[in-house]
C-alpha positions in Angstrom: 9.4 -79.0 46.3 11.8 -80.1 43.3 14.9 -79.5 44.6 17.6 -77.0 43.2 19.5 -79.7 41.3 17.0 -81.2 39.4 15.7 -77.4 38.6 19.0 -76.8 36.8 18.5 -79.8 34.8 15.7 -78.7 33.6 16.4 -75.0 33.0 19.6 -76.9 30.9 17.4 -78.4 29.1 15.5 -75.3 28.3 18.3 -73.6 26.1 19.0 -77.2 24.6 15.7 -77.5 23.6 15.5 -74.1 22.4 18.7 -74.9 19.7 17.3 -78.7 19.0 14.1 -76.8 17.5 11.0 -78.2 19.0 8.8 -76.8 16.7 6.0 -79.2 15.4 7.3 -81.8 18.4 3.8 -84.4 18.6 3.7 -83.9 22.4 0.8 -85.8 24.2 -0.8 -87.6 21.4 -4.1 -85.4 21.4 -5.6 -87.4 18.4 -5.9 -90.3 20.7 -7.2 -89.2 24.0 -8.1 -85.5 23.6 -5.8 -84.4 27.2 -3.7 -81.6 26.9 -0.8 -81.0 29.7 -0.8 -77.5 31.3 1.7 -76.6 33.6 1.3 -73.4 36.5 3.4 -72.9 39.4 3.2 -73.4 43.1 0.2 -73.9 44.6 0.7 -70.8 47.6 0.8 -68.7 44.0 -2.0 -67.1 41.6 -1.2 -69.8 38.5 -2.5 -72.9 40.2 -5.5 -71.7 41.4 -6.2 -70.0 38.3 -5.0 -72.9 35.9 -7.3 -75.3 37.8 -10.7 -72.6 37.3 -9.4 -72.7 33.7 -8.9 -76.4 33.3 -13.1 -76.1 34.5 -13.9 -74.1 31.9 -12.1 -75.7 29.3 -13.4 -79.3 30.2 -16.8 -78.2 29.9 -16.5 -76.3 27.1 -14.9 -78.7 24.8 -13.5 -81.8 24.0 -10.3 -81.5 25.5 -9.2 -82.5 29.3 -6.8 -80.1 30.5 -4.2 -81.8 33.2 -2.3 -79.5 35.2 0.7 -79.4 36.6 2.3 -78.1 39.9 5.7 -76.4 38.9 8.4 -73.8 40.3 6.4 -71.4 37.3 8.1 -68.9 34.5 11.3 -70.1 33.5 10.5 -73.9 34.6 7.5 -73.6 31.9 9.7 -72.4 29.2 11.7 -75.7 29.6 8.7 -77.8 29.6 7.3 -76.3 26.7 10.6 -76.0 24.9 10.8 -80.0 25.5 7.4 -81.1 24.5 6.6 -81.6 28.1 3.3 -79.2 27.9 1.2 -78.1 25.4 0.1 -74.8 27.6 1.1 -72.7 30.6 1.1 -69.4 32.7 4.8 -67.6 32.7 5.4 -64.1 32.8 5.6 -61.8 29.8 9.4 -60.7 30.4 10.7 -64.7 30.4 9.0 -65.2 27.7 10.4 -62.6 26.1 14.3 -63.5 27.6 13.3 -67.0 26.4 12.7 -66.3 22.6 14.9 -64.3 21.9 17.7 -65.7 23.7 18.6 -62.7 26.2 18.3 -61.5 29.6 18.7 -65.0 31.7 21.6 -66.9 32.2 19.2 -70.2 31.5 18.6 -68.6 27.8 22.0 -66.8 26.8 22.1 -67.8 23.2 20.1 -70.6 23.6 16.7 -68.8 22.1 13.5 -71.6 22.7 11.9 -70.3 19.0 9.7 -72.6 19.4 7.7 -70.7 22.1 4.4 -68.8 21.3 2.2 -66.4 22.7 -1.8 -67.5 23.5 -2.6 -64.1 25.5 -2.0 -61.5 28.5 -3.9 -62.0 31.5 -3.3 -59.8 34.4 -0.6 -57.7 36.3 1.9 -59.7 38.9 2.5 -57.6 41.4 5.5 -58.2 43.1 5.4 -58.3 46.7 8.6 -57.8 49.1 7.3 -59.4 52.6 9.2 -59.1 55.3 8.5 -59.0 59.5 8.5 -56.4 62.5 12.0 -56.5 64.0 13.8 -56.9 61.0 14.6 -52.8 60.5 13.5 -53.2 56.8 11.6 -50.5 55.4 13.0 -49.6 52.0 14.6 -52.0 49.4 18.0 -50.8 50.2 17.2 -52.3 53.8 17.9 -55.3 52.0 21.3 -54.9 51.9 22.9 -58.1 54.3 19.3 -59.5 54.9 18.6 -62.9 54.8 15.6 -63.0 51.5 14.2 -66.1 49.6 13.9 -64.6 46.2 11.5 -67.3 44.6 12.1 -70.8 43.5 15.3 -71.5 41.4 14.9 -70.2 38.1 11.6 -69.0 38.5 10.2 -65.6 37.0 10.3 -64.3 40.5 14.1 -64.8 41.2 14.7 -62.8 38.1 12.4 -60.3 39.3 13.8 -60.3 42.7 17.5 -59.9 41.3 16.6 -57.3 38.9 14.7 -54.8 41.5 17.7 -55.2 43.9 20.3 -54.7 41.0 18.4 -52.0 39.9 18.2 -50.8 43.8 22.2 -51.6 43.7 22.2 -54.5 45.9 24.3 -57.4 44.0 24.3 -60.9 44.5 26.7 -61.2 46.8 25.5 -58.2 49.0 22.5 -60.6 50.6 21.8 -64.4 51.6 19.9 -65.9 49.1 17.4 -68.3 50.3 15.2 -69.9 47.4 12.2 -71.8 47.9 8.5 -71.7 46.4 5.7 -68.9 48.0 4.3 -71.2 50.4 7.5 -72.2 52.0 8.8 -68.6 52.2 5.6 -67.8 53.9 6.9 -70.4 56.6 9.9 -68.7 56.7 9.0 -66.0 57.9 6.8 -67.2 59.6 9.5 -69.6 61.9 11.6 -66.1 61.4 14.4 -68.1 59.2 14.9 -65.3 56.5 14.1 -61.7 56.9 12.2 -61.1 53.9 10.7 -62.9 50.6 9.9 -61.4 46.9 6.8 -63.1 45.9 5.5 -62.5 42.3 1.5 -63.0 41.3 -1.7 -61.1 41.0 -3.0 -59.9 44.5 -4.5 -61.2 46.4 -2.0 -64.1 46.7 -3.2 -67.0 49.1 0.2 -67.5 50.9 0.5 -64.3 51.8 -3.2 -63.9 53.2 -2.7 -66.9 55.5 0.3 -65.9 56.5 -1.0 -62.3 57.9 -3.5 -64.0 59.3 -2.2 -65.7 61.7 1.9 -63.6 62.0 2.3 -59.7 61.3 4.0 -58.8 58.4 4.4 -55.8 56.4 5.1 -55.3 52.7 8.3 -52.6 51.7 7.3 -50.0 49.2 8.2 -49.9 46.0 8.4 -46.2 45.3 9.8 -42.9 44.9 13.5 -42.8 43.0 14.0 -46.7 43.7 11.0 -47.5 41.6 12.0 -45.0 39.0 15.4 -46.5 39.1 13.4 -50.0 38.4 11.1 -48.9 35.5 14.3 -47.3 34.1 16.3 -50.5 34.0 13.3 -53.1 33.1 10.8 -52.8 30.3 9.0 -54.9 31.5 7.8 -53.1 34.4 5.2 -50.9 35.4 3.9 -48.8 38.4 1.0 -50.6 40.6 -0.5 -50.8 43.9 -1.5 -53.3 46.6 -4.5 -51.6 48.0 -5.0 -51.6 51.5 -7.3 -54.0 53.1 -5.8 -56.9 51.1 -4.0 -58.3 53.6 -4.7 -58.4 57.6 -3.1 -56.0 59.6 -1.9 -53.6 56.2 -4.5 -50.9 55.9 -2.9 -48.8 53.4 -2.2 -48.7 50.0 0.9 -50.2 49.0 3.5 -48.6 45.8 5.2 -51.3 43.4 5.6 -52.7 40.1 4.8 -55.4 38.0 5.0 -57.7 35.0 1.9 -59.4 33.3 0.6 -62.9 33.4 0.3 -64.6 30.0 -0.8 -67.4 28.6 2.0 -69.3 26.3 2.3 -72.7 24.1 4.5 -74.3 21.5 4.6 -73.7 18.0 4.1 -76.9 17.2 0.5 -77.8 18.9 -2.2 -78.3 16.2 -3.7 -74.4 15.7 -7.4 -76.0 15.8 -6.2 -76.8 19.6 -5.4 -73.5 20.4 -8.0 -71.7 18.3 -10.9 -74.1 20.5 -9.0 -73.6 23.4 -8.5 -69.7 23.7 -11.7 -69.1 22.8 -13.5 -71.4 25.1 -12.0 -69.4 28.1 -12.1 -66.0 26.4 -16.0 -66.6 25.5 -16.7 -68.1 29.3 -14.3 -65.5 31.4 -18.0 -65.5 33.7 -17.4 -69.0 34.8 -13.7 -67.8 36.5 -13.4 -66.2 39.7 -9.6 -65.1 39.8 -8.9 -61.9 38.4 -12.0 -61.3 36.1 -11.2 -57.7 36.7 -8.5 -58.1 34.4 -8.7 -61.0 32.4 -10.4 -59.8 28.4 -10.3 -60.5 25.3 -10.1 -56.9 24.3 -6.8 -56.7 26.7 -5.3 -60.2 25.1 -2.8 -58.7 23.9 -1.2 -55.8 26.2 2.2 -56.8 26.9 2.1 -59.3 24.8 6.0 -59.8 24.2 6.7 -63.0 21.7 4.9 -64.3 18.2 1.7 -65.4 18.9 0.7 -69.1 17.9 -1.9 -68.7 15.0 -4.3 -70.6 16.5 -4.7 -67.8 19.5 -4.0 -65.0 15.9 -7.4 -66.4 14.0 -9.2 -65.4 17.4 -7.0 -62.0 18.6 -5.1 -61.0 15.1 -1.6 -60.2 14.6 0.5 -57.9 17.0 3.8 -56.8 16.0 6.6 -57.6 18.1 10.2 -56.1 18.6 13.1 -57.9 18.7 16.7 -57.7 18.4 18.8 -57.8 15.8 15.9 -58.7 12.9 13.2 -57.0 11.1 9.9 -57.4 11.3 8.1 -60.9 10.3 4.4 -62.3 10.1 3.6 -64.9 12.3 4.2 -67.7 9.7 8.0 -65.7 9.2 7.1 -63.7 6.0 10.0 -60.9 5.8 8.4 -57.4 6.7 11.3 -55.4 7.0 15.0 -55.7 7.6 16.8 -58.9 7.4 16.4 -62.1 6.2 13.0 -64.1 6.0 12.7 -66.6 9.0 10.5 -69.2 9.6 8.0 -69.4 12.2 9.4 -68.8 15.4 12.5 -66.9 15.0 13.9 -63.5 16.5 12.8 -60.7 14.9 10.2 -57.9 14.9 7.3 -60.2 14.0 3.1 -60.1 14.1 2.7 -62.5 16.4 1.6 -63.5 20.1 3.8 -65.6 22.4 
């Protein structure tokens, strides 16, 4: 695991990038050697798997090779795309949104990364709150003085974590944080070192399945006025449900919330790339086994929450995005309404994908 100090570095270099203006950075040289970097998260999560079915389809679907990349996910992959650092990856519709507009995360506080664009949605991420018999928690505000690992540093499931027990009113300083990737939180528990984890992807989620397999565990509801409280605070959430069955030893349906899974590049990458990309996994979606349920061209675009890269437009068209403090925009920045005409890739209400 990268450790907490070289994850600030790099979420530092997020809203740096972000202000330098990325967009049209050359990246990994594609006219040479055809391999595009794609970064996903930790491997006990949905994004590597996933990225790794995708890399397959991609590879044998077109010229390109797809590498990818182990990372501590969301906010991690902002940074790496703001820097040049990947041409694609999986992050979660809210940080993008926090990212591009400059809002919502300390990392991004006006800092905006404009250069960041939209490909497409993929799926819900669930969030999951994990936790042990003997600890006494059964409801969020349980968590009050527990010991919880809330994600990796930075990740999209930190800010998740903290936003659901803000929005539960449990501050920061009310618990001990503990922050570490899914597969080492599921050894936490595990060696009974924390009390409970947050852990963010589309069910089932392989860290969490080995875990019940061999140590009970129970997941805490997400329901009644807490989750109202939730959906009230964050956009960006909606109701779900871990049905029962999904894990060993939890038989019944389980209430939450969730965000959506997206897929997100730079501005700058060549829109041929994109184009031949998107649709070589939107045309194949047969050859993937993780979350086919869900995964559509004709749902590309639900939640879709920054400007979408015109390569993934020619394929999806244009969705119209809100944003503060500007009107609305085309993807290539053309002034639709109120404000000033921007170029491609800043805030506004634009008709774009991520």
């Amino acid at each position: 695991m990268v450790g907490n100090s070289n994850r600030r570095e790099v979420l530092k270099a997020t809203g740096a990038a972000g202000l330098a203006g990325l967009v049209g950075f050359s990246g990994t040289g594609l006219a040479q050697d055809q391999r595009l970097s794609w970064h996903a998260g930790g491997t006990g999560g949905t994004y590597f798997p996933l990225s790794n079915e995708i890399k397959t389809v991609v590879d044998g679907n077109t010229d390109f090779t797809l590498q990818v990349q182990s990372t501590g996910a969301s906010v991690e992959n902002v940074g790496s795309l703001a820097q040049g650092d990947a041409d694609f990856a999986l992050i979660q519709n809210d940080v993008a949104y926090f990212a591009y507009t400059g809002t919502g995360i300390e990392a991004f506080e006006d800092n905006a990364v404009e250069s960041l664009r939209g490909v497409a949605t993929l799926y819900p991420e669930t969030i999951h709150v994990v936790t042990r018999p003997g600890t006494d928690i059964e409801t969020l505000s349980d968590l009050e003085g527990a010991t919880i690992n809330t994600g990796d540093l930075g990740s999209g499931t930190q800010v998740n974590a903290l936003q659901i027990l803000q929005a539960a009113g449990i501050e920061q300083g009310d618990f001990e944080e503990q922050n570490a990737g899914f597969s080492q939180a599921a050894d936490q528990l595990r060696d009974g070192d924390i009390d409970a984890a947050f852990v963010v992807g589309g069910w089932p989620l392989g860290a969490i399945e080995e875990l019940a397999t061999t140590t009970d565990v129970t997941i805490v509801e997400i329901a009644g006025d807490a989750r109202q409280s939730i959906l009230d605070a964050q956009p960006w959430f909606a109701e779900d449900t871990i049905p029962g069955g999904t894990y060993s030893g939890i038989d019944e349906d389980v209430p939450t919330v969730s965000v959506q899974a997206m897929i997100a590049t730079r501005a700058g990458l060549d829109a041929d790339t994109v184009e031949t990309v998107t649709s070589a996994i939107f045309d194949n979606v047969g050859e993937l086994t993780i979350k086919t349920d869900f995964i559509s061209a004709d749902s590309a675009l639900d939640g879709m929450s920054i400007p979408l890269h015109e390569g993934a437009e020619r394929i999806f068209g244009e969705v119209e995005i809100e944003t503060p403090g500007a009107g609305t925009t085309t993807a290539a920045g053309t002034e639709t309404g109120t404000g000033n005409e921007t170029d491609a890739g800043a805030a506004g209400t634009t008709t774009a994908d991520d």
